[in-house]
C-alpha positions in Angstrom: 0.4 14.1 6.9 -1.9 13.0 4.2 -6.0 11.8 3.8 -6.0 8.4 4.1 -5.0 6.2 0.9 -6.4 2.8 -0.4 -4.4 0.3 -2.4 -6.2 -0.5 -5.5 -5.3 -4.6 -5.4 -5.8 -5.4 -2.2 -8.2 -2.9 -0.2 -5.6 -1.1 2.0 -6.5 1.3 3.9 -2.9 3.3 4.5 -1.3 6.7 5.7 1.5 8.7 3.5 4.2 10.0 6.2 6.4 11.4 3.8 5.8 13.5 0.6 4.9 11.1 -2.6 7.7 12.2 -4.4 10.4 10.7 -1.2 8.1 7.7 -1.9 8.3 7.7 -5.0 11.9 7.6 -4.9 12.2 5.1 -2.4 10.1 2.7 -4.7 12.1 3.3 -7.6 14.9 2.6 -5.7 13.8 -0.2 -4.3 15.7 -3.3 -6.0 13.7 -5.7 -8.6 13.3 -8.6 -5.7 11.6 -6.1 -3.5 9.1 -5.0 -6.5 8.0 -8.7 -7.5 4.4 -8.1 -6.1 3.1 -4.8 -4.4 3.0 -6.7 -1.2 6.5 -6.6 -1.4 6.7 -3.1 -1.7 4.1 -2.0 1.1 5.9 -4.2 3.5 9.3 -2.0 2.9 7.1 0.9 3.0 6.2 -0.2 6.2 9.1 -0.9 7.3 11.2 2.1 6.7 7.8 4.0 8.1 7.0 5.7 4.6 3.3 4.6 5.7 1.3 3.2 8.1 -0.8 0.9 7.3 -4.8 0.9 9.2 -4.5 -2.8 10.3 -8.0 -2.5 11.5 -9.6 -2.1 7.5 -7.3 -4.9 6.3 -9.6 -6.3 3.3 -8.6 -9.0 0.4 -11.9 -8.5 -1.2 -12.5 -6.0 -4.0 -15.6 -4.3 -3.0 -16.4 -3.9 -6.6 -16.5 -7.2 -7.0 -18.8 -8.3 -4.0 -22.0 -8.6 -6.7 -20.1 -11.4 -8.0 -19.1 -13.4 -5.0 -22.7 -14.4 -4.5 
């Protein structure tokens, strides 16, 4: 349905299978436990199969950031 995405904080590589604005509303939806961290929030993405998620290109490191890890 969509290009794929990356999450900014975390190096995500991820697929939208809904329109951003169902998305959207799900998130804002979503109940203030659920939006505590943006883990939180990918995971009921997941879940409810909003995205899916490229296990393969799972990444913690900022590539920005690899000149500094030296």
């Amino acid at each position: 349905m969509s290009d794929p995405k990356y999450i900014k904080y975390g190096g995500i590589r991820f697929t939208l299978n809904r329109p951003e604005e169902e998305i959207n509303r799900f998130v804002r939806d979503l109940g203030p436990a659920k939006k505590d961290s943006l883990f939180e929030v990918v995971k009921e993405l997941r879940q409810q199969g909003l995205i899916d998620v490229d296990d393969e290109d799972l990444s913690t490191i900022d590539d920005e950031m690899l000149p500094f890890l030296k």
